[in-house]
C-alpha positions as CSV (number, residue, x, y, z in Angstrom):
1,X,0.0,0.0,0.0
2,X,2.7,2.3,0.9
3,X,4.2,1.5,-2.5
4,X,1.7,2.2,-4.7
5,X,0.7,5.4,-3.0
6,X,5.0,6.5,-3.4
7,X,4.6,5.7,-7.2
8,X,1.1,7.6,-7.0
9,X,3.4,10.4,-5.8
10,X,6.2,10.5,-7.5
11,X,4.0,10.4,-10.9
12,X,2.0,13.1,-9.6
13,X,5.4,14.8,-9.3
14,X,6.6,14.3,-12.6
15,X,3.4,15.7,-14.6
16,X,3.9,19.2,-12.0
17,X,7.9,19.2,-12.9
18,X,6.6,18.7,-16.8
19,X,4.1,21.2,-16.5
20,X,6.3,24.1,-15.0
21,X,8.8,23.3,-17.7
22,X,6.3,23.5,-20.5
23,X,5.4,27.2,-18.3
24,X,8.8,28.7,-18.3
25,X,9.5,27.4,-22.1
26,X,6.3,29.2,-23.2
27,X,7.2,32.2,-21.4
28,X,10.6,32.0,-22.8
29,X,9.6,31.4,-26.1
30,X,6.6,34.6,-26.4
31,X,7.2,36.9,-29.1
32,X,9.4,40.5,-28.0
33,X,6.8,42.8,-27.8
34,X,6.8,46.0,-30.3
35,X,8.8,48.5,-29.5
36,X,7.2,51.9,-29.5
37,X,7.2,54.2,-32.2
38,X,10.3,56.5,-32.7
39,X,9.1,60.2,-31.8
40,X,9.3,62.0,-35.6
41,X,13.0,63.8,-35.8
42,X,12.8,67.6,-34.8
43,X,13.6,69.9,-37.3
44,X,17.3,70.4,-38.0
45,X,18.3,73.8,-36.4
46,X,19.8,76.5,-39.2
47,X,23.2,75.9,-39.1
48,X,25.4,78.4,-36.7
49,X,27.3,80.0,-39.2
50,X,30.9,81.6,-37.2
51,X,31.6,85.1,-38.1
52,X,34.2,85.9,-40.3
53,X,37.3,87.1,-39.0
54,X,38.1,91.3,-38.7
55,X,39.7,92.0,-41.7
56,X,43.1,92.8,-40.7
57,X,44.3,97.0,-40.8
58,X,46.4,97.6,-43.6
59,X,50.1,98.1,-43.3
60,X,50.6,101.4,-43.1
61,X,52.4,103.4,-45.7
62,X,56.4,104.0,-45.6
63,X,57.4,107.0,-44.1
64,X,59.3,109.0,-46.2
65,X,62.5,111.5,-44.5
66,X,61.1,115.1,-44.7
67,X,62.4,118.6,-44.3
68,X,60.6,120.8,-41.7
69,X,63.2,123.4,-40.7
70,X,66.5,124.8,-42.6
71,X,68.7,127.5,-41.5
72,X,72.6,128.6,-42.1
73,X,74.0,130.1,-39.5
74,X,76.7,133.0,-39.5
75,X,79.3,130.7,-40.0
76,X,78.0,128.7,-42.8
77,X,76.8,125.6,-39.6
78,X,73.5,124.5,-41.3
79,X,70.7,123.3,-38.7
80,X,68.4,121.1,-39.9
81,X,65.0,118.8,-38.8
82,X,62.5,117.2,-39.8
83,X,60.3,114.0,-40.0
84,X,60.7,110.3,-40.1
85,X,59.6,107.0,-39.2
86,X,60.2,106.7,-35.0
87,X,63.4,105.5,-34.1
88,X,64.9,105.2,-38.5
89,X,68.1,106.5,-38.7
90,X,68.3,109.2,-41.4
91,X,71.0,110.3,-43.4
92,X,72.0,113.8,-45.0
93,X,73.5,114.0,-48.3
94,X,75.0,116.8,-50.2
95,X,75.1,114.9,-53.9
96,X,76.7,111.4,-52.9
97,X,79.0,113.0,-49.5
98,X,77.2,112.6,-45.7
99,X,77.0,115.5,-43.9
100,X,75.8,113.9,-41.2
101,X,73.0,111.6,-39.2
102,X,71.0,111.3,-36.2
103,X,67.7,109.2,-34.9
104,X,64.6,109.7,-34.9
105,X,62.9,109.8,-31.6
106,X,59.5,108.1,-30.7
107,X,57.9,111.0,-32.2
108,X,59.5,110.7,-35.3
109,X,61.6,113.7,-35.2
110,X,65.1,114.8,-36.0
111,X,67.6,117.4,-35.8
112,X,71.2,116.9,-37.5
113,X,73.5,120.3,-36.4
114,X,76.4,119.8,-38.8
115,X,79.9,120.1,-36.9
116,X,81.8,121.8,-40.1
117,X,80.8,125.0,-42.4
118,X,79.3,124.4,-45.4
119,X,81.5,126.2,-48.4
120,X,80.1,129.3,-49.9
121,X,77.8,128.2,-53.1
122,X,75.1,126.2,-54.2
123,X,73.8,123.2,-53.4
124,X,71.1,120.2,-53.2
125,X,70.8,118.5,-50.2
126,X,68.4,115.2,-49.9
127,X,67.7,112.7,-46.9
128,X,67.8,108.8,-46.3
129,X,66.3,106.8,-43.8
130,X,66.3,103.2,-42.7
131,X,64.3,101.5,-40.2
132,X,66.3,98.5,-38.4
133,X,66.2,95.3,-41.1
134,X,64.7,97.6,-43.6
135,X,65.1,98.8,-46.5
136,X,66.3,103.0,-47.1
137,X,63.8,105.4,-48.4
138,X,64.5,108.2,-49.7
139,X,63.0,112.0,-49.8
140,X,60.9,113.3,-52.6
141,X,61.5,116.9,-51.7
142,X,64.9,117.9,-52.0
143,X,66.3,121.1,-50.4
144,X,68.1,124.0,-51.7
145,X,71.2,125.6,-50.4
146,X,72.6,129.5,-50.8
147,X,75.6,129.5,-48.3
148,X,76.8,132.8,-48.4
149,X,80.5,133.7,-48.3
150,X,81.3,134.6,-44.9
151,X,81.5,139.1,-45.4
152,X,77.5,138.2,-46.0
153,X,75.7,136.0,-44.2
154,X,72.9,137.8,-44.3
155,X,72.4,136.3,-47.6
156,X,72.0,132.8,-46.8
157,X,69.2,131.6,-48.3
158,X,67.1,127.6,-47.9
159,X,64.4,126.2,-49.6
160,X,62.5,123.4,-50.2
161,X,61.8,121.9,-54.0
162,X,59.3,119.7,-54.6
163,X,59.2,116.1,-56.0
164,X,59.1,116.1,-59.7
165,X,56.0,116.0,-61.3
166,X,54.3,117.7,-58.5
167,X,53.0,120.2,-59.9
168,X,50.5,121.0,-57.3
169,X,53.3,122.0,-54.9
170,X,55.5,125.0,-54.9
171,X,58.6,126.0,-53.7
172,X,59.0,126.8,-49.9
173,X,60.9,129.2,-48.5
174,X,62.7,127.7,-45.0
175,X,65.4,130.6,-44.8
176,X,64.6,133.5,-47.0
177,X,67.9,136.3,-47.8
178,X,67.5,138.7,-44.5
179,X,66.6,141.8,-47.0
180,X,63.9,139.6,-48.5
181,X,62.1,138.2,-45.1
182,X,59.8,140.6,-43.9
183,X,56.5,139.3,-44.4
184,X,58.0,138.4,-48.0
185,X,56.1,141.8,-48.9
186,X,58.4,142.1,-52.0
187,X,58.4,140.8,-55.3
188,X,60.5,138.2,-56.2
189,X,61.5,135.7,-58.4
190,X,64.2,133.0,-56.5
191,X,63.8,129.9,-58.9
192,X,64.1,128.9,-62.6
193,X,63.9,125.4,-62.5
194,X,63.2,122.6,-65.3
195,X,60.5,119.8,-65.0
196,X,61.2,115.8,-65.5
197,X,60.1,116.5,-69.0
198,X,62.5,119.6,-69.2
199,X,60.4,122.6,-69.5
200,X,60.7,125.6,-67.3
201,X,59.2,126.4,-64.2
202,X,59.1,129.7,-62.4
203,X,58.5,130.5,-58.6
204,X,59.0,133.6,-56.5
205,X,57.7,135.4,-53.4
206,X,55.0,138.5,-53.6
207,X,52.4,139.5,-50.8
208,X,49.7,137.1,-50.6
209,X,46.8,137.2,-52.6
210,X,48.3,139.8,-55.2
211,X,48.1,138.7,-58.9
212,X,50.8,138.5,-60.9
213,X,51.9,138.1,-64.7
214,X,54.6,136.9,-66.9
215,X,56.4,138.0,-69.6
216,X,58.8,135.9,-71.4
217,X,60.6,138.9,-74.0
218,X,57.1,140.1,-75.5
219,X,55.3,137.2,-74.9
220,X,52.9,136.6,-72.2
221,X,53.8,133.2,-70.3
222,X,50.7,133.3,-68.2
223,X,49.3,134.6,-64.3
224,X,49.5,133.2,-61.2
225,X,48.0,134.2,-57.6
226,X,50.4,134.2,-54.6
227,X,49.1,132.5,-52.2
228,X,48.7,133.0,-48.1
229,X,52.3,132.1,-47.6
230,X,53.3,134.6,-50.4
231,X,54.7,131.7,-52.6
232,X,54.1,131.7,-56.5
233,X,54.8,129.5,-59.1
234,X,54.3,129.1,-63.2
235,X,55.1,126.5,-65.5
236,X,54.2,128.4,-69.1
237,X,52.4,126.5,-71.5
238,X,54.0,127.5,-74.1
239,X,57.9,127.1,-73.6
240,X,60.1,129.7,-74.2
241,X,62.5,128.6,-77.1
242,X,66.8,127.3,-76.4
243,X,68.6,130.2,-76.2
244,X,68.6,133.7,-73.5
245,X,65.5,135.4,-72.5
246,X,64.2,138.4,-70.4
247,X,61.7,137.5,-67.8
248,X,59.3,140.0,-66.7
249,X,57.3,139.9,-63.4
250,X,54.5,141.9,-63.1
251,X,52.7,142.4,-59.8
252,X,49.2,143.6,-61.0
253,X,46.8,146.5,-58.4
254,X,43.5,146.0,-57.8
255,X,42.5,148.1,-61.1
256,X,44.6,145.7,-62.8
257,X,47.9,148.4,-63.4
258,X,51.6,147.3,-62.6
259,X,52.5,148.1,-59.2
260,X,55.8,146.6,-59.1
261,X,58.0,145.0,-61.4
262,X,60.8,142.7,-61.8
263,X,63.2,141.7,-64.7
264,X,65.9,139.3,-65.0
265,X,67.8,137.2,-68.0
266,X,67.6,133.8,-67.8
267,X,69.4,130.9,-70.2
268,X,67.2,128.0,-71.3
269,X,69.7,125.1,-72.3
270,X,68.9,122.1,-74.6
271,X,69.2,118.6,-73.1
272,X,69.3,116.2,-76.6
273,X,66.7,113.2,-76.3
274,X,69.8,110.7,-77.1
275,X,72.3,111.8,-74.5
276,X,72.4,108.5,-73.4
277,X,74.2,106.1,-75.6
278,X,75.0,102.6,-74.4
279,X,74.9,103.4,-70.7
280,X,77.4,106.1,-71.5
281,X,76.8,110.2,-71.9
282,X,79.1,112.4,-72.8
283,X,78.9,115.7,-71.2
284,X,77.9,118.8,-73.1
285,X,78.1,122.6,-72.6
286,X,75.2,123.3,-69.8
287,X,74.9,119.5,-68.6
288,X,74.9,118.6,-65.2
289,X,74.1,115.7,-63.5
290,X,70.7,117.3,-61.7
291,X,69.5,117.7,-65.5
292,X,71.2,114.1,-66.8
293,X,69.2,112.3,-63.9
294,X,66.2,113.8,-64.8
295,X,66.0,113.1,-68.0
296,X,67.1,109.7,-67.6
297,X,65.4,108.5,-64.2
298,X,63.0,111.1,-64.4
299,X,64.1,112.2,-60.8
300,X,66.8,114.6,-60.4
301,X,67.9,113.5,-57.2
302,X,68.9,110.7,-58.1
303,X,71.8,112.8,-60.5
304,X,73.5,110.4,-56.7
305,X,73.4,107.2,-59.0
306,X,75.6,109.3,-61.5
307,X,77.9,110.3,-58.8
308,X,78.1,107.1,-57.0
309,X,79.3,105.1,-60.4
310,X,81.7,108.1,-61.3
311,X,83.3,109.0,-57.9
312,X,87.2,108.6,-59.5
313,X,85.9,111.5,-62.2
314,X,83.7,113.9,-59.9
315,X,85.6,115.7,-57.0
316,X,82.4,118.1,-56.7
317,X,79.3,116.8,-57.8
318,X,78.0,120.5,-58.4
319,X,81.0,120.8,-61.4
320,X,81.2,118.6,-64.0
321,X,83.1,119.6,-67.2
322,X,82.2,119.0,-71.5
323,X,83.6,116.3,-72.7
324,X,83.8,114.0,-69.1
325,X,82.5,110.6,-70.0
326,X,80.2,109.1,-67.1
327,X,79.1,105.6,-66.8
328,X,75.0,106.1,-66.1
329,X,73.1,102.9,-64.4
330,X,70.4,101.1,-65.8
331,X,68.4,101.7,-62.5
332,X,69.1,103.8,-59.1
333,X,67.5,101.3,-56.6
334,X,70.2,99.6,-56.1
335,X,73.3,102.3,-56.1
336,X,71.1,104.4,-53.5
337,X,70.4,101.6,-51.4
338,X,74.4,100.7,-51.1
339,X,74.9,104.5,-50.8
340,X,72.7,105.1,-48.2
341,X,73.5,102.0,-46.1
């Protein structure tokens, strides 16, 4: 009896172990249920577009040496200043010869007091200046010397020329003759100059505002207006002809009659259009190298190139003699660069 109710048991325990297996492989075996939906994609945002980078400032423009103040002194000691780039060290020249140098402080100005007398004549004086590891620059305007000889000082005279081809610049007076300096009231005529394309140019001093006009022998060469510095200046359109003139300055009253007048002679020299042959000229009767430079560089200061290549020729770059044969560089870059260094 005991048996058969142990079998009953044990088979009653077999159909509940096959039952729970058939439960947990049912429940193992159910299909995953669906995952739910994906939520639509937002809208894509506008793309964040990163502002451009400031453009960067230009690089300023080179500074070029300047002239702001000239004067001789009784003794022939010219003081000069000016303006350059802070801290360049500029260089005066008198043709291809220093006179002297100085820095220019954080301001950008200079002052170069010459320690020896300038001779008695005339001369052209230009500047150079070099920042460190740069390159030299040159001046445009170049200025002109009177050094008086030493019984009349009083006559000493500076001024400042213009760059070639300016032609909306004049002359400026930076030390005028001690009988012509009050208030440059007077009449005057203090250059006769040529143009990179060799005509003539004439500027003077008158009181400002006055009108004034030009005679060239008969022939009227045109009007200008003095302005509020009492400066003048008049290329003529129509060129006088080679050969010597008479030039007549009239300063014109209000009811248009002459109230004073000037006259002086004057020489206009021909410069030939084929003085250069084969990087050689040969000099001429009224040549010098201000005019040779000019008409070949277009620039007369650079007549320094000339100078530079011709030093065992020229003792004085202001006289140079007919018949002198001068070597004449393709370019002055390079000869004022080596000069000025």
């Amino acid at each position: 009896m005991t048996d058969a109710i142990m079998a009953q048991g044990m088979k009653w325990l077999s159909l509940i172990g096959l039952a729970l297996a058939a439960l947990v492989g049912g429940i193992l075996l159910l299909p995953e249920a669906p995952l739910p939906a994906a939520r639509p994609v937002a809208q894509a945002l506008p793309a964040v577009v990163a502002p451009a980078p400031p453009a960067l400032p230009a690089a300023p423009a080179p500074i070029r040496p300047s002239f702001d103040v000239a004067r001789i002194g009784a003794r022939g000691i010219l003081v000069s200043a000016g303006r350059a780039a802070a801290g360049a060290e500029v260089v005066l020249f008198d043709g291809g010869r220093e006179l002297g140098r100085a820095r220019a402080d954080g301001r950008g100005e200079w002052v170069i007091v010459l320690a020896e007398p300038l001779p008695p004549g005339m001369r052209e004086l230009s500047l150079s200046a070099r920042l460190a590891g740069g390159e030299p620059l040159s001046s445009e305007d170049s200025l002109l010397l009177l050094v008086p000889e030493p019984a009349q000082p009083q006559a000493a005279m500076a001024m400042l020329l213009p760059a070639p081809g300016n032609a909306a610049a004049q002359p400026r007076m930076l030390q005028a003759p001690a009988e012509a300096a009050p208030e440059r009231q007077r009449l005057g005529l203090d250059v006769v100059d040529y143009d990179e394309q060799g005509g003539m140019r004439f500027a003077g001093s008158a009181p400002p505002g006055v009108k004034l006009r030009l005679y060239v022998g008969r022939d009227h060469a045109g009007d200008a207006v003095a302005d509020g510095a009492g400066r003048w200046s008049l290329t003529p359109e129509q060129q006088p002809a080679i050969g010597r003139h008479m030039l007549r300055v009239d300063q014109l009253a209000a009811a248009g009659s002459v109230a004073a007048r000037i006259e002086l002679p004057f020489q206009r020299e021909a410069i030939p259009d084929d003085m250069l042959r084969e990087g050689r000229v040969i000099v001429q009767p009224g040549y010098s190298l201000w005019r040779i430079a000019r008409r070949v560089y277009g620039r007369g200061p650079r007549y320094t190139v000339i100078y530079a290549a011709n030093r065992e020729q020229i003792r004085d770059p202001h006289r140079i003699y007919p018949g002198q044969l001068f070597a004449v560089p393709e370019s002055g870059t390079s000869a004022e660069s080596s000069r000025s260094r």
